[in-house]
PDB file of N, CA, C and O in Angstrom:
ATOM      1  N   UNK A   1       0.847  -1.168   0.000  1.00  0.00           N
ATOM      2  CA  UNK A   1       0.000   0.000   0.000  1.00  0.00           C
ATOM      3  C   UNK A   1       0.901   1.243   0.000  1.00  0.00           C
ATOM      4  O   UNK A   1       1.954   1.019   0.597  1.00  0.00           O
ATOM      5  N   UNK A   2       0.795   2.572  -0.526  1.00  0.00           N
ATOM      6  CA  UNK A   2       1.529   3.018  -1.078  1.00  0.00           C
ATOM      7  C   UNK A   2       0.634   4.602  -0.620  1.00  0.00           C
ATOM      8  O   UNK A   2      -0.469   5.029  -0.959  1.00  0.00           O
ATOM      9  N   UNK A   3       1.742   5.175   0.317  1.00  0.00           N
ATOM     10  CA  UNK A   3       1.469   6.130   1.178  1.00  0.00           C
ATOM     11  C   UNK A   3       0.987   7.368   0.061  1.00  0.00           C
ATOM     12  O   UNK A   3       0.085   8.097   0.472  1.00  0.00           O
ATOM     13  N   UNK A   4       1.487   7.627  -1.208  1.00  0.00           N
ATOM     14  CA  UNK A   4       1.902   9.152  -2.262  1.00  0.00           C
ATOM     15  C   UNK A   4       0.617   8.977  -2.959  1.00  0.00           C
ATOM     16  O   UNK A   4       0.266   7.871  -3.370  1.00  0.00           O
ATOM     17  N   UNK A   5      -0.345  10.418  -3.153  1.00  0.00           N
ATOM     18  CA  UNK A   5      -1.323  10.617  -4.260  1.00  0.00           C
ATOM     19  C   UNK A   5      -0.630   9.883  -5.553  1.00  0.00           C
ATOM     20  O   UNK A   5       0.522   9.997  -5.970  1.00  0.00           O
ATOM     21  N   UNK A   6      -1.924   8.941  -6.142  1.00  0.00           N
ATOM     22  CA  UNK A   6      -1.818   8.958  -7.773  1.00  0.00           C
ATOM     23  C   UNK A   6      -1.280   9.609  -8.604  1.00  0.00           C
ATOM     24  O   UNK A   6      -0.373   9.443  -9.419  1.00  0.00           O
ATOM     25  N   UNK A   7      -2.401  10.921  -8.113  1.00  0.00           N
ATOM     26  CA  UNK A   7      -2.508  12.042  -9.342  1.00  0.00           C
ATOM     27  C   UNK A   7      -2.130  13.432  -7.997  1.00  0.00           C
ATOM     28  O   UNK A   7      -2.937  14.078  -7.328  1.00  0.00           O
ATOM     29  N   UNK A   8      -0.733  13.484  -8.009  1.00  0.00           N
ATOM     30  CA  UNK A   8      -0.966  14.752  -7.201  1.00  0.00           C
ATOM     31  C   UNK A   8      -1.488  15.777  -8.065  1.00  0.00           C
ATOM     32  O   UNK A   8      -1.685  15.789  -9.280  1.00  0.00           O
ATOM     33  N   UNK A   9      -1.751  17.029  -6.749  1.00  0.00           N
ATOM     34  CA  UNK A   9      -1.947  18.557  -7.612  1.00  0.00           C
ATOM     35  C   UNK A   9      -0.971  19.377  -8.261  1.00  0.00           C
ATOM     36  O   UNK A   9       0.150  19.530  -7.777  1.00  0.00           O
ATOM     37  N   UNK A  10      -1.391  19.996  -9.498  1.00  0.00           N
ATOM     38  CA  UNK A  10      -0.452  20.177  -9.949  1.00  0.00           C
ATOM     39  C   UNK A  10      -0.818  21.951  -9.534  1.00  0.00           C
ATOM     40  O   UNK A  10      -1.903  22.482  -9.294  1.00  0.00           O
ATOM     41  N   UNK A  11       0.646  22.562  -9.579  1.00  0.00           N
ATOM     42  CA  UNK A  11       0.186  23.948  -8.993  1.00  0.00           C
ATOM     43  C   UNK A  11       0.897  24.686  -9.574  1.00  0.00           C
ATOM     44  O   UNK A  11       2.072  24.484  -9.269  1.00  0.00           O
ATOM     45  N   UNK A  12       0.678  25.928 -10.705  1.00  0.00           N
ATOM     46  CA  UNK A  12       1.319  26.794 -11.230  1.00  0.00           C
ATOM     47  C   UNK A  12       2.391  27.258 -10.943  1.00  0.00           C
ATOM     48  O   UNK A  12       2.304  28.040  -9.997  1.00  0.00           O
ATOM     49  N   UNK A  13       3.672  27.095 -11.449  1.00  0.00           N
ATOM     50  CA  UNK A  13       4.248  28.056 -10.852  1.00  0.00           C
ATOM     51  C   UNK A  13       4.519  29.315 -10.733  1.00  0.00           C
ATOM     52  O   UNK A  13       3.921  30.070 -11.499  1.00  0.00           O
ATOM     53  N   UNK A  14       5.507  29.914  -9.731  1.00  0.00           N
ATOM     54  CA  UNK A  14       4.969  31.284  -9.635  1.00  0.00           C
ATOM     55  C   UNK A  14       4.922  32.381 -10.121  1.00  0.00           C
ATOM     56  O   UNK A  14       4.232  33.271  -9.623  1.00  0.00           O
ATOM     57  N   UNK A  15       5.518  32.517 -11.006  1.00  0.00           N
ATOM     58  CA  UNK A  15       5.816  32.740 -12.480  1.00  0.00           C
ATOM     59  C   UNK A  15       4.335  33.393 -12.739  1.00  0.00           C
ATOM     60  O   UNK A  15       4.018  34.566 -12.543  1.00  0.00           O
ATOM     61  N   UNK A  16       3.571  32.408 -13.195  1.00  0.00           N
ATOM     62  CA  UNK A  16       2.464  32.256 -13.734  1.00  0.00           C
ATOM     63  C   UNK A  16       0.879  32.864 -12.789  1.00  0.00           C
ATOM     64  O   UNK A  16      -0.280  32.949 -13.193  1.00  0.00           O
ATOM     65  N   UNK A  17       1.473  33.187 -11.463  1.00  0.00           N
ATOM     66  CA  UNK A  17       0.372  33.323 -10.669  1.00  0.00           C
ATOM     67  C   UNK A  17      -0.489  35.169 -10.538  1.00  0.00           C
ATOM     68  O   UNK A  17      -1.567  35.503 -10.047  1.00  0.00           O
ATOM     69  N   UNK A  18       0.523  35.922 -11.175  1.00  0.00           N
ATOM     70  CA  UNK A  18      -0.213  37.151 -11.561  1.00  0.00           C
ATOM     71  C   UNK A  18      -0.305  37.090 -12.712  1.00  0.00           C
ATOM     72  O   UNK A  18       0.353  36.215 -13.276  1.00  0.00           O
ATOM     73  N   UNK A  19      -0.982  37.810 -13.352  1.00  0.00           N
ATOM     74  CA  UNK A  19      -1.198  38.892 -14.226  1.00  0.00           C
ATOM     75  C   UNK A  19      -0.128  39.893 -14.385  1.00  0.00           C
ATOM     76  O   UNK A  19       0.725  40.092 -13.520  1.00  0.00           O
ATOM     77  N   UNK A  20      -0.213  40.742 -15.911  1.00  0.00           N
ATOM     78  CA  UNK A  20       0.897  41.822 -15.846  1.00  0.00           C
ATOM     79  C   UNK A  20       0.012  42.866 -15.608  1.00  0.00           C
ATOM     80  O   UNK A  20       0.414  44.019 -15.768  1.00  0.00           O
ATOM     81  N   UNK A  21      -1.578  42.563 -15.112  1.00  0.00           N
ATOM     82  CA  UNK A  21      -1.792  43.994 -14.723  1.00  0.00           C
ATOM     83  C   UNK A  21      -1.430  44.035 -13.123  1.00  0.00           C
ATOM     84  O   UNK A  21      -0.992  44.928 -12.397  1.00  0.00           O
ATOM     85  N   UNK A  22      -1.698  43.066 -12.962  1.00  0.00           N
ATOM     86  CA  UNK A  22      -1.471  42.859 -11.453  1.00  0.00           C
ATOM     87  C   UNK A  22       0.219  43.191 -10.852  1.00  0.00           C
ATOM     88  O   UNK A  22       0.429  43.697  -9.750  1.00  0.00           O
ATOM     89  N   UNK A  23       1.331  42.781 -11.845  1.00  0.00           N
ATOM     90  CA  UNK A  23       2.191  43.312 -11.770  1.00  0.00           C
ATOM     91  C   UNK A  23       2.526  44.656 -11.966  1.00  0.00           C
ATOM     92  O   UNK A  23       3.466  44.924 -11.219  1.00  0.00           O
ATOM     93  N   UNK A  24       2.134  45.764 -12.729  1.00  0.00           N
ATOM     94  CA  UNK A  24       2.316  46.850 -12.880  1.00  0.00           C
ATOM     95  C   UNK A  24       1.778  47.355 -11.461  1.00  0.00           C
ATOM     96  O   UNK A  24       2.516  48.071 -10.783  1.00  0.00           O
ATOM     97  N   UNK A  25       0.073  46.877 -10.838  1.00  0.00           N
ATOM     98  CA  UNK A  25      -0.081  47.913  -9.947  1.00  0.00           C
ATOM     99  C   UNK A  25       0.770  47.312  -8.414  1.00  0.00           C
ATOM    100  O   UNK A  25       0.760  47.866  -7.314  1.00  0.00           O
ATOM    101  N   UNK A  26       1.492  45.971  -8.817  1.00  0.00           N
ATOM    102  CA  UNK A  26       2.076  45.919  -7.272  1.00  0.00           C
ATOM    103  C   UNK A  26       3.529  46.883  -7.585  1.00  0.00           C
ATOM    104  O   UNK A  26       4.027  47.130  -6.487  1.00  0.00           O
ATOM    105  N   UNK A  27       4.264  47.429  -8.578  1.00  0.00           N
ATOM    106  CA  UNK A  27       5.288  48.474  -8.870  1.00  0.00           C
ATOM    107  C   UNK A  27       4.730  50.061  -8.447  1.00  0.00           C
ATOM    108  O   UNK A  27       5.283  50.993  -7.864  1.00  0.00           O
ATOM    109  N   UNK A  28       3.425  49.893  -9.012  1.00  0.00           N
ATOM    110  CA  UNK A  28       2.530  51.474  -8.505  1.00  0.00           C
ATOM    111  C   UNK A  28       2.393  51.495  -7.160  1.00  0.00           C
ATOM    112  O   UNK A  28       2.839  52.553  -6.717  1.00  0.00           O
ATOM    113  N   UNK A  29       2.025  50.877  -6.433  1.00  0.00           N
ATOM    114  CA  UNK A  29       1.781  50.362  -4.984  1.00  0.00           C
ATOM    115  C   UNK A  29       3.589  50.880  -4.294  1.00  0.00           C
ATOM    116  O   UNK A  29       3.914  51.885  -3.661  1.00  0.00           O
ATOM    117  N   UNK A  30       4.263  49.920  -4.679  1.00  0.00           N
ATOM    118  CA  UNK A  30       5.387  50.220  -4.243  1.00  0.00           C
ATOM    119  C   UNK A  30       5.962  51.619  -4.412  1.00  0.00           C
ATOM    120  O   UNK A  30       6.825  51.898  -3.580  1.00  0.00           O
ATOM    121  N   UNK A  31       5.636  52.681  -5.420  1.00  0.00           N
ATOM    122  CA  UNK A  31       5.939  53.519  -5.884  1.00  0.00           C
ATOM    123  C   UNK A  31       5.453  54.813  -4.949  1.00  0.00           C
ATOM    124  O   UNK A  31       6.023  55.763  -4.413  1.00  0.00           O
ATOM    125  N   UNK A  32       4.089  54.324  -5.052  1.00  0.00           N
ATOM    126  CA  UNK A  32       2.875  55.408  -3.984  1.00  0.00           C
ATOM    127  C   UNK A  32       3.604  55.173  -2.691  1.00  0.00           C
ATOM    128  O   UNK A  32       4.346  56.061  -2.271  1.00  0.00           O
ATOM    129  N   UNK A  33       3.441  53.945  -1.962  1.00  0.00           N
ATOM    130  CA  UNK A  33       3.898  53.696  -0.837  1.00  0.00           C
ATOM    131  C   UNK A  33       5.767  54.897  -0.763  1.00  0.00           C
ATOM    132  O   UNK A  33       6.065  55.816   0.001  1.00  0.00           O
ATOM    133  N   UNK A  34       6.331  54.442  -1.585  1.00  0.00           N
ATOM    134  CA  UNK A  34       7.603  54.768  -0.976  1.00  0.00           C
ATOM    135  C   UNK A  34       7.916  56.895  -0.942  1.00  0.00           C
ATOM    136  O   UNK A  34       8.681  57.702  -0.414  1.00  0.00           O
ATOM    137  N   UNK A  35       6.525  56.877  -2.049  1.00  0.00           N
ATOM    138  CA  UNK A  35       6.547  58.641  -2.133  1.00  0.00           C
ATOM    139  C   UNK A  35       5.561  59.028  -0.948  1.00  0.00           C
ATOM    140  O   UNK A  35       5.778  60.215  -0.706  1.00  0.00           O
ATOM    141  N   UNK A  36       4.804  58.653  -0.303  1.00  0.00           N
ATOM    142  CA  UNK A  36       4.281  58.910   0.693  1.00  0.00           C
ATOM    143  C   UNK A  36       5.368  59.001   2.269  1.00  0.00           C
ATOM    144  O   UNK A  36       5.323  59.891   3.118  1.00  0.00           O
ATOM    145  N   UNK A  37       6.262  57.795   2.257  1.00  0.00           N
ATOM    146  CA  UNK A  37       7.129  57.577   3.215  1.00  0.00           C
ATOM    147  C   UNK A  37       7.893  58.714   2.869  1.00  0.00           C
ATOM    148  O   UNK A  37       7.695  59.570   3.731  1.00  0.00           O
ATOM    149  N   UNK A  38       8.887  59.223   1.766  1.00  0.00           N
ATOM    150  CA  UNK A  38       9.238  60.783   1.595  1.00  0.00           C
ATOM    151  C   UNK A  38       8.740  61.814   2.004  1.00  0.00           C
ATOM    152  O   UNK A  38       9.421  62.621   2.636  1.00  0.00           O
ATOM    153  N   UNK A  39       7.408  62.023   1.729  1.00  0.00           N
ATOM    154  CA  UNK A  39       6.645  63.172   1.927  1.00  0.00           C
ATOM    155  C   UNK A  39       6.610  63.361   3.370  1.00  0.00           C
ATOM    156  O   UNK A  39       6.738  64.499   3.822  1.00  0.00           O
ATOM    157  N   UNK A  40       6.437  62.280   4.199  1.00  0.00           N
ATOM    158  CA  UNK A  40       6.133  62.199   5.655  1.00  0.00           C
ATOM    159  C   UNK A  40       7.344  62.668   6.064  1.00  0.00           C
ATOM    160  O   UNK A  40       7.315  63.772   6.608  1.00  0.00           O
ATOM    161  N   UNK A  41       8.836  61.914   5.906  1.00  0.00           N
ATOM    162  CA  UNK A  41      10.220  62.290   6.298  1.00  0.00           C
ATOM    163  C   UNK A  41      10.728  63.598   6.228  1.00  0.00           C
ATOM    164  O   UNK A  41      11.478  64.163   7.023  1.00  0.00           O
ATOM    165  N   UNK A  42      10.183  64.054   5.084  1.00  0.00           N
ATOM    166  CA  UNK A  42      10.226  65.428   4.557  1.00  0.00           C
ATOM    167  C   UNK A  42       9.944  66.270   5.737  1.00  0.00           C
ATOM    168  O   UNK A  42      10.715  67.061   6.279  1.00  0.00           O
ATOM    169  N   UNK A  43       8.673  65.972   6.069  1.00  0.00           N
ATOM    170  CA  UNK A  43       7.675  67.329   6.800  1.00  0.00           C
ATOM    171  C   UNK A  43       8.159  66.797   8.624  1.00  0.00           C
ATOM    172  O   UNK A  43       8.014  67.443   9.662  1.00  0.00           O
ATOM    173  N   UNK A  44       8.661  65.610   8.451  1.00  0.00           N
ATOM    174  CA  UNK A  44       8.898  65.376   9.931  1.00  0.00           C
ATOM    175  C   UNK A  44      10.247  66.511  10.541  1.00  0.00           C
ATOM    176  O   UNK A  44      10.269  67.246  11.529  1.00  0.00           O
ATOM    177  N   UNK A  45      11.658  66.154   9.073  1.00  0.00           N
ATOM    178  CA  UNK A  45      12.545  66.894   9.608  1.00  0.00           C
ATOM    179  C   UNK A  45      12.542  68.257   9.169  1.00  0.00           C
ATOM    180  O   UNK A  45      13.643  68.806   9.184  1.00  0.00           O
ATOM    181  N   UNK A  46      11.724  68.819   8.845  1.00  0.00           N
ATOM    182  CA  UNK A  46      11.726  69.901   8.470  1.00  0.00           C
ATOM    183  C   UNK A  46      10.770  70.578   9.922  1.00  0.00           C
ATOM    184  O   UNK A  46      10.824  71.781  10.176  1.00  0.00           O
ATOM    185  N   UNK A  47      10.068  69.759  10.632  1.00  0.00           N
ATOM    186  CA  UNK A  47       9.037  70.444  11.505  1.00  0.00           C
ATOM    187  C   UNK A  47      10.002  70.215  12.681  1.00  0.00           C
ATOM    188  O   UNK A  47       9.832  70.992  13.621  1.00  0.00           O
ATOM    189  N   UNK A  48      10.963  69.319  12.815  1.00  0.00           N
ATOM    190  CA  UNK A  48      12.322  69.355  13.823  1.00  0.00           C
ATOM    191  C   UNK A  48      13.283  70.478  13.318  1.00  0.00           C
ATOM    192  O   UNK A  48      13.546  71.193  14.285  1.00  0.00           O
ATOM    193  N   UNK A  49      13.776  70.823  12.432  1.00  0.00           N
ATOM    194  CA  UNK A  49      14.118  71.659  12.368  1.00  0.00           C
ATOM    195  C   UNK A  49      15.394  71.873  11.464  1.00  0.00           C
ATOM    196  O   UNK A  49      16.086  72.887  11.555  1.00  0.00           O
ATOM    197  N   UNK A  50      15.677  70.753  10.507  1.00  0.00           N
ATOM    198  CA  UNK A  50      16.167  70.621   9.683  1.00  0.00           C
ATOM    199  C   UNK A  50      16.683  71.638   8.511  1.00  0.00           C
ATOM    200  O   UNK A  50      15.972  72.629   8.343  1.00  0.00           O
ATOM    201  N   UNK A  51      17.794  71.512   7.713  1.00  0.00           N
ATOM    202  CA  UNK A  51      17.555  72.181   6.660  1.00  0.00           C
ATOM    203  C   UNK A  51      17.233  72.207   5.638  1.00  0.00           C
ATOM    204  O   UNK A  51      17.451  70.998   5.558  1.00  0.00           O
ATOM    205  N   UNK A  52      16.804  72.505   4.442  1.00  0.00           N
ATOM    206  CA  UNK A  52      16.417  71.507   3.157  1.00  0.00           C
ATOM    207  C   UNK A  52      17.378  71.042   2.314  1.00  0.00           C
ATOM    208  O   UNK A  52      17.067  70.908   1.131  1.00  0.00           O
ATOM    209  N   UNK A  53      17.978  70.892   2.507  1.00  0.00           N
ATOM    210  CA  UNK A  53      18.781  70.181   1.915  1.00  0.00           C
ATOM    211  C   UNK A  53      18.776  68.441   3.042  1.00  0.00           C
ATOM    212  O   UNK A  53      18.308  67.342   2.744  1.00  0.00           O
ATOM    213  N   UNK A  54      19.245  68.736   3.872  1.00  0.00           N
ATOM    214  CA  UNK A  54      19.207  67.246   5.035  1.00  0.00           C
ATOM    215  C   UNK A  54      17.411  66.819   4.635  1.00  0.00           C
ATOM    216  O   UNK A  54      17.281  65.742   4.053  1.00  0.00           O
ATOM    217  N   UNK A  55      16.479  67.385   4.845  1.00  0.00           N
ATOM    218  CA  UNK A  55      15.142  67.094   4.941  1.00  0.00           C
ATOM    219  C   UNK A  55      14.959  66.381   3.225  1.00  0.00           C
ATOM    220  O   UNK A  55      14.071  65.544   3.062  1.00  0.00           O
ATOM    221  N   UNK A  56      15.651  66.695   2.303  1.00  0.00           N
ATOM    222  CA  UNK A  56      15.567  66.280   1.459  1.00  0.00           C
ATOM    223  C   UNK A  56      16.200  64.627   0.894  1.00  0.00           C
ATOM    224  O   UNK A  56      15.893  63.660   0.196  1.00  0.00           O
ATOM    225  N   UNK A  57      17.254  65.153   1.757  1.00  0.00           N
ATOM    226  CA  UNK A  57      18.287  63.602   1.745  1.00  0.00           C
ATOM    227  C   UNK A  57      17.594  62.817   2.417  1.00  0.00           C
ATOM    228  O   UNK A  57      17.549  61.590   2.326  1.00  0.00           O
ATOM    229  N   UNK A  58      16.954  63.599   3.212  1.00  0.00           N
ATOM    230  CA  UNK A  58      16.396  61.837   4.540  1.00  0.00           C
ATOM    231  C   UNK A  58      14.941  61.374   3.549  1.00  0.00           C
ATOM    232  O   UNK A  58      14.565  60.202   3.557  1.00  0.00           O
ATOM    233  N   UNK A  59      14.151  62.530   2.656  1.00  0.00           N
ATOM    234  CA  UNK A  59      13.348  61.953   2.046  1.00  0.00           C
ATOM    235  C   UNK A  59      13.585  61.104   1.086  1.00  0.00           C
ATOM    236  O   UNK A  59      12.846  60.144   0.867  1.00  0.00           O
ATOM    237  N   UNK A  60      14.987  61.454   0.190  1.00  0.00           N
ATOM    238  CA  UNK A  60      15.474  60.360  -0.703  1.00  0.00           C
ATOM    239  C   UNK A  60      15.749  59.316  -0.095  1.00  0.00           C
ATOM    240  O   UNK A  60      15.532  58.357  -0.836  1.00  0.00           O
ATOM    241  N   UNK A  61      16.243  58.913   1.211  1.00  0.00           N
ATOM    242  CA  UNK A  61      16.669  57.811   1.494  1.00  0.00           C
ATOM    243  C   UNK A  61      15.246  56.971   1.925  1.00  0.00           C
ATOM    244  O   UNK A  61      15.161  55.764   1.701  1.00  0.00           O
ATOM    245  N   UNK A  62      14.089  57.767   2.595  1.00  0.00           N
ATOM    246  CA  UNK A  62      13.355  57.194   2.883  1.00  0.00           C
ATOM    247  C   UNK A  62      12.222  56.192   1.787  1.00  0.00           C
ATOM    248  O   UNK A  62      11.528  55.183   1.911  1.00  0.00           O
ATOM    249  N   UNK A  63      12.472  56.933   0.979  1.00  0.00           N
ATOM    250  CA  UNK A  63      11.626  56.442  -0.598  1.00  0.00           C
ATOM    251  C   UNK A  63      12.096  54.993  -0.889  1.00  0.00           C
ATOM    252  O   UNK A  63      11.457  53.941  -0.889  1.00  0.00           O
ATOM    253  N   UNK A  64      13.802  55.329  -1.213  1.00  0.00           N
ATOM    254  CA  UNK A  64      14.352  54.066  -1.533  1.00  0.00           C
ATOM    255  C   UNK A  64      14.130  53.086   0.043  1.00  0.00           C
ATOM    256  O   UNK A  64      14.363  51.910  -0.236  1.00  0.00           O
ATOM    257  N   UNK A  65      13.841  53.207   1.220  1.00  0.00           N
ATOM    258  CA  UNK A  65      13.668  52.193   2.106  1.00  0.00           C
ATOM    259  C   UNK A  65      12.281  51.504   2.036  1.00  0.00           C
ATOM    260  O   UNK A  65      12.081  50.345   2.398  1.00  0.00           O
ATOM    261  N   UNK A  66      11.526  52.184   1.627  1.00  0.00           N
ATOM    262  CA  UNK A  66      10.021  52.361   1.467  1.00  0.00           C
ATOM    263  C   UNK A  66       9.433  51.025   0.387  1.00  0.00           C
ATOM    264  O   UNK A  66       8.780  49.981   0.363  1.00  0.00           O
ATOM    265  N   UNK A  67      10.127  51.859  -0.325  1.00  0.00           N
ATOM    266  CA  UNK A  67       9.884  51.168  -1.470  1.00  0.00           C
ATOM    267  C   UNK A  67      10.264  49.995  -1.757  1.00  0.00           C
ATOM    268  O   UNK A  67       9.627  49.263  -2.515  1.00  0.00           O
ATOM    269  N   UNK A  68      11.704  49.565  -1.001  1.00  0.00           N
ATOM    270  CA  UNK A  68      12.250  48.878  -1.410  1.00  0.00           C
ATOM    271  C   UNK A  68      11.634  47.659  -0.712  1.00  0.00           C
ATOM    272  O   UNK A  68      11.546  46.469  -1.014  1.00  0.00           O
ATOM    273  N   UNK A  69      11.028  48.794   0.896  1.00  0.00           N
ATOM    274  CA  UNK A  69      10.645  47.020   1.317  1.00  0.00           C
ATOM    275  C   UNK A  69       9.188  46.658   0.980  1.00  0.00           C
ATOM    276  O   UNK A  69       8.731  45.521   1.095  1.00  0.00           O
ATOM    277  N   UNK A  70       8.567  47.632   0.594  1.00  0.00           N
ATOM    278  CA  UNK A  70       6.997  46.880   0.224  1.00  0.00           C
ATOM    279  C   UNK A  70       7.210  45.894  -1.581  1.00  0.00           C
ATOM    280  O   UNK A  70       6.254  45.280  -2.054  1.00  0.00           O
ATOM    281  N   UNK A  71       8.627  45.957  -2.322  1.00  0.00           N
ATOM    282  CA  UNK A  71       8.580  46.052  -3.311  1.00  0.00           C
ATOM    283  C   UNK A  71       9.077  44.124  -2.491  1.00  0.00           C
ATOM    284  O   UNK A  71       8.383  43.150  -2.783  1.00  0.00           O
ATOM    285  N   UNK A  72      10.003  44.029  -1.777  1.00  0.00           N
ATOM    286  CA  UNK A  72      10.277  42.816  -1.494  1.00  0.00           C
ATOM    287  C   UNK A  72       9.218  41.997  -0.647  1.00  0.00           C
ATOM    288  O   UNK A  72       9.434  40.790  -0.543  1.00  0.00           O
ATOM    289  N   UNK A  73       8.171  42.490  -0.073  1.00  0.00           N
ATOM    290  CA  UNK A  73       7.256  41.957   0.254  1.00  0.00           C
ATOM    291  C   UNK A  73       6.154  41.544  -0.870  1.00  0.00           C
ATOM    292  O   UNK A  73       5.745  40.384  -0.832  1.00  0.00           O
ATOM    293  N   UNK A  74       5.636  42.442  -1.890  1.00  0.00           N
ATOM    294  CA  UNK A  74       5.188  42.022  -3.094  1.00  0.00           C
ATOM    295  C   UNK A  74       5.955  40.593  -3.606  1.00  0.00           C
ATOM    296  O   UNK A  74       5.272  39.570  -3.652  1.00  0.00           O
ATOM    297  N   UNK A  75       6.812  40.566  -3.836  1.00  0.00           N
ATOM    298  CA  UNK A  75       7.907  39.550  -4.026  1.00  0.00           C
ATOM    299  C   UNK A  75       7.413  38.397  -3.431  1.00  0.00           C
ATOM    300  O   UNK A  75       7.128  37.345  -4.003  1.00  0.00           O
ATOM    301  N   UNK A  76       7.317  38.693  -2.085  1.00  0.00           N
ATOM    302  CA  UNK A  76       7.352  37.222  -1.442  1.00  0.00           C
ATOM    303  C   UNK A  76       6.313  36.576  -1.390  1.00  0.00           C
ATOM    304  O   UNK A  76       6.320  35.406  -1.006  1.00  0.00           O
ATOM    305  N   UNK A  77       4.657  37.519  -1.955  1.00  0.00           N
ATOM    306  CA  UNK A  77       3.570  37.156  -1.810  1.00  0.00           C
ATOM    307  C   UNK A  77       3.511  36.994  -3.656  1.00  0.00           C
ATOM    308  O   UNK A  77       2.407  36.902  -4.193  1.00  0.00           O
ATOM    309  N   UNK A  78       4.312  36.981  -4.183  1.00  0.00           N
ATOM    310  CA  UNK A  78       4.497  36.427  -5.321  1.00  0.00           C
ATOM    311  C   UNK A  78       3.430  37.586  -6.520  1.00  0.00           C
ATOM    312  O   UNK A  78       2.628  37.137  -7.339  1.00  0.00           O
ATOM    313  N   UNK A  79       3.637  38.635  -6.368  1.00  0.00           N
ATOM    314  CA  UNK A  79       2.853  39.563  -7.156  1.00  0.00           C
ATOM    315  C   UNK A  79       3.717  39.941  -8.043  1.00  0.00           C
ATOM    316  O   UNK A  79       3.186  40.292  -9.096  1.00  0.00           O
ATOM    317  N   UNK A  80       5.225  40.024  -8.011  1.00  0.00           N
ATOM    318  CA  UNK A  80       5.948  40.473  -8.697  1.00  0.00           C
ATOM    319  C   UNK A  80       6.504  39.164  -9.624  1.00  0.00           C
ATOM    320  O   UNK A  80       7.345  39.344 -10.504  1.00  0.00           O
TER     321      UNK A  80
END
């Protein structure tokens, strides 16, 4: 007697499990998300007391953190 399904399931791989519309809006998503995290960084060090130039750098850096991690979470939920 023979413990293994017949016919296992066969399951797309992941590749195959979005759509490219679905891919474009998890890049938009990531995009919105990481310009929102700027905008916020922006107005945080600037309301501490920053100068614009620093308030600007911390918003560039914050975008690319932003982004980068909702873009690797898309990833892992396989949207990308």
């Amino acid at each position: 007697m023979s413990l293994t399904t017949p016919n296992p399931p066969t399951t797309p791989p992941p590749a195959t499990l979005a759509s490219q519309a679905v891919k474009v809006m998890a890049i938009l998503i990531a995009i919105l998300s990481g310009t929102l995290g700027a905008l916020l960084a922006f107005m945080i060090t600037r309301h501490l007391g920053a100068t614009p130039l620093v308030a600007i750098g911390s918003a560039g850096a914050s975008f690319l953190g932003v982004s980068g991690t909702v873009k690797y979470i898309e990833e892992k939920f396989h949207l990308l």
